[in-house]
Structure formats: structure tokens, C-alpha cells
C-alpha positions, 0 to 999 in steps of 0.5 A: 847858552844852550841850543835845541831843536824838536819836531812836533808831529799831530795826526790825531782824529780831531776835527778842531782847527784852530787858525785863522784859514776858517777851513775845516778839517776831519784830523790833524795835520801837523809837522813843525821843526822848532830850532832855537837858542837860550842865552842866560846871564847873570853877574854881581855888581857890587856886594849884595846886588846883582843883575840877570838876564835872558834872550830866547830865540825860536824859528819854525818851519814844517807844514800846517794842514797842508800849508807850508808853516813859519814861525816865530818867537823872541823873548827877553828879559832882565832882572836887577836883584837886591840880595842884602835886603830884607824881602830880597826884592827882586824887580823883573821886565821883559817883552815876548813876541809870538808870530802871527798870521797876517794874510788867512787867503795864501798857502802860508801859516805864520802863527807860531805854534806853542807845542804843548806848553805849561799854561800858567807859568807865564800866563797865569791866567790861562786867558791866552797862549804864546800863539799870535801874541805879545807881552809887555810885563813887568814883575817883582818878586819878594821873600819876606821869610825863607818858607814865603815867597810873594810876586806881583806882576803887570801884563800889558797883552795884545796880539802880533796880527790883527788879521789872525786870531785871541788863541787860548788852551793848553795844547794837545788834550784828546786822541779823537774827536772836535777839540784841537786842545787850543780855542781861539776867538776873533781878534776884530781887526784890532791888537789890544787884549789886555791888561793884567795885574795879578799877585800870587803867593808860596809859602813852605808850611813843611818840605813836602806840604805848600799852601799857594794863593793866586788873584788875577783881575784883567781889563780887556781892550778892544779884542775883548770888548767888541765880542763880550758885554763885559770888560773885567775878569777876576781870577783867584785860587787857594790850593794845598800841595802834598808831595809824596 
């Protein structure tokens, strides 16, 4: 188990404010404590098998433009893994919940606030962040041979309130100007994002050369589809890694 805490301060001179007040704003003014906890856990059950399984619990509290802040956001997961196999499948699932703001009108922000994340780790995609979000997904990872790695997963997104806002970006990007580093779009009243099936793909050619693939496709629901003509996203990539 381990517990932590940060305090996240933004005053730049960036005029983007991403929440669902509709106020505008000439610089940041952000100040959010986070206070959380992981609890880890992972146990044989018989030989060549094994069992995993993690919870992680963080509250916010701070001031947000002025507003008093309160966040929240829980994930967990387990996994079940079949060492004595070949490919070592390894079937994963888990549920994570980002606060939202459900009333734009008071003097309270409850969109949790993602302070400056790693993008694609969980969202592979880069289509949303854990901002006003849920993820229902499920996953299941393969190494068919030590140097390859394979996962596969299935998303099913929405978000936590229909009242707040599809929130999307990487985090702090610029010192000044009009991009917060987080864009959002109108949720129209509705909670159902999307859902995603993605495959990716690792494979060592050398320790310090790796070949990495990715496709994503996703299928938008209502959020989606009552601001885009379209419903339907393909995402891929092919990239080498050299480390040095």
C-alpha cells in the first residue's frame, strides 16, 4: 500500500478555460491538493497461475478559478494470469470513475482535475482524459515469445455527468497564450462516449531497438454523434524506438 499527496499550482498567462462554467478567463487560477492511496496485491493460486489486483483512491480539494474544487476519482482492477502456458495469457478488467461536475451555476468545481498525465497509457487513443469520465474495459495481454508482447483491449466510455463537459488534451502545454493543454466538447446532455477496441503490439528487435504498432477503431455514441456528421474513428501507428 502506498499513500501520496501533491499540490498542483497554475498561474499561467493562458486565457483557455476548460470547465463547464462558459466564464472566460485572462490567466490560470488553479491550486488543487490531491490526497490518495494505492493498494496493490497479487498472489499465486496454484502452480503457474496467479491472481492480481489493485485499487486507487484520490480526493481533491483546492480552488479553481475562484471556486472552491472537490474532486474525485476511484479505479480497480484485477487480473488472473496463466504462467505455465504458452503466449502466458493474461486476462485483465477494471472500472475507473472521474468526477464531474453536475451543476455549472454554483460556486463549486467538481470535475476531478488530471494534473499533467501520460496520455496514451490508458488512453490509447488520446480521445479523452480522466476528467469527467468513466471506463468500463477489459484486456488481455499475450507474449507469444520473450522479445513480442501483444494486448488487446475493449473500452466502454462515458461520462460521469451529463451536466459537465467530453474533456480531451495532455495537460499543461504552453506558458502563455489561449490553450489551457486540455480541449473539451459539449457532452449534450447525454453520458455515452464511446466504445473502443484497440490492439497494440511490442516486439524487442535489440535492448536498445523496439518496433511498436498500434490500431485503435471507436464507435461513438450519443456524445459523439449529436455534435459529429460521423460516428466511427481509426486510429493506428508504426514507430521505431532507439535508446541511447
Amino acid at each position: 500500500m502506498q499513500g501520496f499527496a501533491f499540490r498542483y499550482l497554475d498561474h499561467r498567462r493562458v486565457a483557455g478555460r476548460p470547465d463547464n462554467t462558459g466564464r472566460a478567463a485572462d490567466a490560470v487560477d488553479v491550486a488543487v491538493n490531491s490526497f490518495g492511496a494505492t493498494l496493490v496485491g497479487a498472489s499465486p493460486i496454484r502452480d503457474g497461475r496467479q491472481w492480481d489486483g489493485m485499487l486507487w483512491v484520490v480526493g481533491q480539494s483546492g480552488s479553481w478559478y475562484g471556486q472552491a474544487h472537490r474532486g474525485l476519482s476511484v479505479a480497480a482492477e484485477a487480473g488472473y494470469q496463466w504462467t505455465d502456458l504458452s503466449w502466458r495469457p493474461w486476462l485483465r478488467g477494471g472500472y475507473l470513475h472521474a468526477s464531474g461536475d453536475d451543476n455549472p451555476a454554483d460556486d463549486r468545481h467538481g470535475t476531478f482535475f488530471q494534473m499533467l498525465p501520460t496520455v496514451r497509457r490508458y488512453a490509447q487513443t488520446a480521445s479523452y482524459s480522466q476528467m469527467n469520465n468513466t471506463d468500463l474495459f477489459g484486456q488481455l495481454l499475450l507474449r507469444p515469445m520473450p522479445p513480442l508482447g501483444i494486448r488487446v483491449d475493449i473500452h466502454r466510455v462515458g461520462l460521469a455527468s451529463s451536466r459537465d463537459l467530453w474533456y480531451f488534451g495532455s495537460g499543461a502545454t504552453q506558458s502563455r497564450g489561449t490553450v489551457f493543454g486540455y480541449s473539451t466538447r459539449p457532452s449534450n446532455g447525454v453520458t455515452d462516449l464511446a466504445t473502443i477496441v484497440e490492439a497494440s503490439g511490442d516486439y524487442a528487435v535489440s535492448p536498445r531497438w523496439s518496433v511498436n504498432a498500434y490500431v485503435g477503431v471507436a464507435r461513438g455514441g450519443q456524445v459523439v454523434r449529436r455534435t459529429f456528421a460521423g460516428s466511427m474513428m481509426t486510429f493506428a501507428y508504426l514507430e521505431n524506438v532507439l535508446q541511447f
